[in-house]
N, C-alpha and C positions, 0 to 999 in steps of 0.2 A: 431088143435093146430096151434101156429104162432111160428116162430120162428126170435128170436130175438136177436141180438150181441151188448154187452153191453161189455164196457172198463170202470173199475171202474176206484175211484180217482188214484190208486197206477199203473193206464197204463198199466192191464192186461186182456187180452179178454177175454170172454166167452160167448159161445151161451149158449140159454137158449130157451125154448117151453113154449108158454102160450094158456091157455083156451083161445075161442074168446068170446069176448063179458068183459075180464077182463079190469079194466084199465092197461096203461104200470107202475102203479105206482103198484100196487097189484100184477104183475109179476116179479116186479123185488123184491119185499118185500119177495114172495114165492119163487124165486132165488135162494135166500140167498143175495142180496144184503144190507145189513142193513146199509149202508153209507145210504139210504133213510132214512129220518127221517117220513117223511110224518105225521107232527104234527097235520093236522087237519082230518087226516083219508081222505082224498081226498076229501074234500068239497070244492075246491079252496079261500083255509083263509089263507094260508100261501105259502113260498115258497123253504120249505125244500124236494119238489123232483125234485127239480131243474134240467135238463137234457139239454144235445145238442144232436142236429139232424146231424147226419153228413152224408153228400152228399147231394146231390138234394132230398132225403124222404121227404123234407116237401110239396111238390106238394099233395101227397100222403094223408097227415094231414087234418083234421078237421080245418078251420080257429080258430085262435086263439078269444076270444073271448077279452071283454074290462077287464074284472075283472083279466084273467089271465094275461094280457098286463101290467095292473099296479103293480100287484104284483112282478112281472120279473123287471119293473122300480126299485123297490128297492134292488133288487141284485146288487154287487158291481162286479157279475162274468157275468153278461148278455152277452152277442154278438148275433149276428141275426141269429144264430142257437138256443136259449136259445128256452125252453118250459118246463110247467111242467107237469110231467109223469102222475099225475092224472088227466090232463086233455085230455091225448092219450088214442082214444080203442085199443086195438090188434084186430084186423079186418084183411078178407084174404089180404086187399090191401095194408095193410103193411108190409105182410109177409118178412122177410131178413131185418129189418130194425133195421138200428148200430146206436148207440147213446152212448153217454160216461157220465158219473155222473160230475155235475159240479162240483165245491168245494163248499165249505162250508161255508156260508155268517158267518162272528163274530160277 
């Protein structure tokens, strides 16, 4: 299991354990996080699991790729912690890694 600390939109922490090998979109789905919309099932086609990395974890990260770069370009909430959670694995190297739900693009 990974263990992971997640601040939803309303600024309230909770850890949570996920399978390895899930994405960070699918744990936090199983969570209970349902502020994830994750409308495309995690195929990287949209961008309602919108997430920030907080602290230095993105060293940690899988490079972001071009498809999820453009995606994130139409968020109105992006900043240079922005990534979307289906495209994060839980993997041991990310075990403790805090990220907050973005808002919610209109």
């Amino acid at each position: 299991m990974v263990g992971l600390v997640v601040t939803n939109r309303r600024g309230e922490e909770r850890a949570i354990d996920a399978a390895e090998g899930l994405s960070v979109m699918e744990a936090l789905r199983t969570g209970g996080f349902d502020e994830i919309e994750a409308l495309c099932g995690g195929s990287c086609a949209c961008a309602t699991c919108h997430i920030y990395v907080d602290g230095d974890a993105s060293a940690a990260l899988d490079p972001m790729s071009d498809d999820e770069n453009d995606l994130l370009d139409a968020s109105s909430h992006r900043t240079a912690r922005s990534r979307l959670s289906c495209q994060l694995t839980c993997a041991a190297k990310v075990a403790g890694l805090r990220i907050t739900l973005a808002p919610e693009d209109q």
